[in-house]
C-alpha positions as CSV (number, residue, x, y, z in Angstrom):
1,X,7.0,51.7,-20.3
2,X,9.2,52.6,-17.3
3,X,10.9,50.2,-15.5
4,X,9.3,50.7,-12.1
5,X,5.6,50.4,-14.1
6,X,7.0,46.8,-15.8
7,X,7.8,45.5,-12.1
8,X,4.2,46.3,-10.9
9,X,2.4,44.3,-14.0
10,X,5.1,41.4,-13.5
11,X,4.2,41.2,-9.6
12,X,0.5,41.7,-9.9
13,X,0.7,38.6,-12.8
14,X,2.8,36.5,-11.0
15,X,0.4,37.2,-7.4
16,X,-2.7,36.5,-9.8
17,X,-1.1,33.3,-11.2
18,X,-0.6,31.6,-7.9
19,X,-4.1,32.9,-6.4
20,X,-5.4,30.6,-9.3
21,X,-3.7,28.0,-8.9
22,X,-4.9,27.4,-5.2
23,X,-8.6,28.4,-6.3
24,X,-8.2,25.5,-8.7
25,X,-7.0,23.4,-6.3
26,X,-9.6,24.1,-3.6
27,X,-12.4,23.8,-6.2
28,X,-10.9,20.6,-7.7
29,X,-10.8,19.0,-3.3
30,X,-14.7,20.6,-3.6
31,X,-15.7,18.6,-7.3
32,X,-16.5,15.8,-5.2
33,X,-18.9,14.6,-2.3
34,X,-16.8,14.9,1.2
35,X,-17.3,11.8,3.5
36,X,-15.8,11.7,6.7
37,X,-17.3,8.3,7.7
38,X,-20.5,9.7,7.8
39,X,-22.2,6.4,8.4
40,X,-20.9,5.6,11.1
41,X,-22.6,7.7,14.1
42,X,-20.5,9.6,16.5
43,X,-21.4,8.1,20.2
44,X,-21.6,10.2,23.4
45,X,-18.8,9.4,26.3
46,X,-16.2,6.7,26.0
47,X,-17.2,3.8,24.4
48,X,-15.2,-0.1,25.8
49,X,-12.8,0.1,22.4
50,X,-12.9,3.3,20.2
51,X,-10.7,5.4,18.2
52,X,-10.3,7.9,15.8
53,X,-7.6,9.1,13.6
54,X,-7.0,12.7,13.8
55,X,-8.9,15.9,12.4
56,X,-11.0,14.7,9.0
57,X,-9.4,14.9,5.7
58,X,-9.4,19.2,4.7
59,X,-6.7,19.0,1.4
60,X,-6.9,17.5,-1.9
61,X,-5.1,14.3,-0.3
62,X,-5.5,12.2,2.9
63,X,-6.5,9.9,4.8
64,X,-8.9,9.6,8.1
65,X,-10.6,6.3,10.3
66,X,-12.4,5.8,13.2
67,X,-14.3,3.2,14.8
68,X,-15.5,1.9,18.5
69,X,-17.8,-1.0,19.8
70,X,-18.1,-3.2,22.4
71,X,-15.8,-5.9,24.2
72,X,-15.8,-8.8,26.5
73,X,-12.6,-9.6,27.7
74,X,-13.3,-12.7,29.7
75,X,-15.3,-14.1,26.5
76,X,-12.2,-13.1,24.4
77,X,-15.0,-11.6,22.1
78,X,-15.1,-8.0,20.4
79,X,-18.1,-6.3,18.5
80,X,-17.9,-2.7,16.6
81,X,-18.1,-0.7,13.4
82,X,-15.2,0.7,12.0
83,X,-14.5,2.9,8.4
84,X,-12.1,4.8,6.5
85,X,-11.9,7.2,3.8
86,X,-9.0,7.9,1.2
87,X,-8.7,10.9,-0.7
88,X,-6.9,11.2,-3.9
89,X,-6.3,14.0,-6.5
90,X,-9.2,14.5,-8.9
91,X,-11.2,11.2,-7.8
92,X,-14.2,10.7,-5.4
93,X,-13.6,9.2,-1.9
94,X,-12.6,6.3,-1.3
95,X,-14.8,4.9,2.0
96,X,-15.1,1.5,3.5
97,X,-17.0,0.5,6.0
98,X,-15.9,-2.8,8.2
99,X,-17.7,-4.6,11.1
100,X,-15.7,-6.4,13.1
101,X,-15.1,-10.5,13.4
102,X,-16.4,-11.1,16.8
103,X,-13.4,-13.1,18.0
104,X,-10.6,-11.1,19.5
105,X,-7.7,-12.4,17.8
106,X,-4.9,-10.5,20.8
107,X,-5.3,-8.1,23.8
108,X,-2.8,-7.4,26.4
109,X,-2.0,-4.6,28.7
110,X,1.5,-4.9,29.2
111,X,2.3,-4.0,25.0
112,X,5.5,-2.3,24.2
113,X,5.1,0.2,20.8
114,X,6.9,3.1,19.9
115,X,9.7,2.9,23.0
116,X,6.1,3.3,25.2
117,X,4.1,0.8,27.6
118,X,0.3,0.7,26.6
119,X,-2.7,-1.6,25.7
120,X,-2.8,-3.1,22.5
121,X,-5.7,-5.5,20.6
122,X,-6.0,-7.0,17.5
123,X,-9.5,-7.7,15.4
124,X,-10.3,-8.9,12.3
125,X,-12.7,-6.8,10.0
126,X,-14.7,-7.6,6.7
127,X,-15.4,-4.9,4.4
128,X,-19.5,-4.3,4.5
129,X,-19.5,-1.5,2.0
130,X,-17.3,-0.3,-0.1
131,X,-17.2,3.2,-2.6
132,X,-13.7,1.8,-4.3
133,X,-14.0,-0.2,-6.7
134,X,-10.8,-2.4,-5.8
135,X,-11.9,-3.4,-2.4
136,X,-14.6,-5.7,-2.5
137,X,-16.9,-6.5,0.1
138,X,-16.7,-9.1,2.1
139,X,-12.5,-8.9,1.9
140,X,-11.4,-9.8,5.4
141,X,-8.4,-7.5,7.2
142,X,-6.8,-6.7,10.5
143,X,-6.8,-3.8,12.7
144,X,-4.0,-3.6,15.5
145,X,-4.8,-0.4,18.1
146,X,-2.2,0.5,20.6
147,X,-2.9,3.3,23.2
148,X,-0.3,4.3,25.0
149,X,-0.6,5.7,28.9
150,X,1.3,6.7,31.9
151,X,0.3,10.1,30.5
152,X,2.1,9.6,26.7
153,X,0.6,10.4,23.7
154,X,1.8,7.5,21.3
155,X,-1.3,6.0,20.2
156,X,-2.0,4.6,16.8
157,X,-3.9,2.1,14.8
158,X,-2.7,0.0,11.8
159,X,-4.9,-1.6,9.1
160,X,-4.0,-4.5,6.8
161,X,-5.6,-5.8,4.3
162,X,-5.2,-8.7,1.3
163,X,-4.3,-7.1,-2.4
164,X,-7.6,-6.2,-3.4
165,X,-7.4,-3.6,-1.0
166,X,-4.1,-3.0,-0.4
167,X,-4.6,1.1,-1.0
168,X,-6.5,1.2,2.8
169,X,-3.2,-0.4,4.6
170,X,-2.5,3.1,6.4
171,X,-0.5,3.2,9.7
172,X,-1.8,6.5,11.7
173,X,0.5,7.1,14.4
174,X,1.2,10.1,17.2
175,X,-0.3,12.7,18.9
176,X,-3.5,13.3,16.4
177,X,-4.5,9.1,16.9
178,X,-7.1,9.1,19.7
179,X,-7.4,5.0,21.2
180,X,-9.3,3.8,23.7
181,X,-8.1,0.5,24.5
182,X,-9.6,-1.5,27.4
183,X,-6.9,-3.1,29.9
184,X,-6.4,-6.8,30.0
């Protein structure tokens, strides 16, 4: 076999062998349900408190929240649903669903993050279904959102939680976190 004809079989093996390896990859992200916090419905406008995360989870690994409800600053009291959803090779989502304590634990307007002035608050949330097995319902956690302004794009929204579920502390942070934080 000529040189030139050896090359051409090499090429077209090595082309086929990476074309298969992102099929497999693609099909292993598709083995399982998606859920993008399907449960929680999507409202219309601008809601008191809201946020969300960023563009939903498209690879074989990631991460994606939102949430939004209601507030009463004067009452210092907060209502909402919030979830999240972990993705991790070859296992089904992981989603959680949390309502939200109803006493506003912090709120300000005049919060520094991230070099940036914005509003920040801080809830508390217990789990009220759960799809991973580590995180119980009923575990208690706490959710800080900052939203930047003066026209910067800094927002984000940290979650905490005891051990049990200790795999949904995320910190989502820049330009792809979307907050809606009331002003003080």
């Amino acid at each position: 076999m000529k040189p030139a004809a050896r090359a051409r079989i090499a090429f077209t093996v090595l082309v086929l062998t990476a074309l298969l390896g992102v099929a497999s990859m693609a099909g292993a992200a598709a083995a399982f349900p998606v859920q993008y916090c399907a449960p929680i419905p999507i409202v219309p406008g601008i809601p008191p408190w809201g946020f969300h995360t960023g563009a939903p989870i498209t690879g074989a690994l990631g991460s994606f929240a939102r949430g939004h409800g209601d507030i009463n600053l004067g009452a210092n009291t907060v209502s909402g649903i919030l979830c999240q959803v972990d993705r991790v090779r070859h296992q089904p989502d992981r989603l959680i669903i949390m309502t939200v304590e109803h006493h506003l634990v912090y709120h300000s307007h005049y919060a520094l993050r991230w070099g940036v002035p914005g509003n920040i608050m801080k809830i508390v949330v217990r789990v009220q279904s759960s799809t991973d097995s580590q995180c119980p319902v009923g575990t208690l956690g706490h959710v800080t959102l900052f939203a930047s302004y003066n026209g910067v794009r800094s927002d984000s929204v940290q979650f905490s939680f005891p051990a049990a579920c200790t795999g949904h502390d995320h910190l989502y942070h820049g330009t792809q976190v979307d907050n809606q934080v009331p002003p003080a």
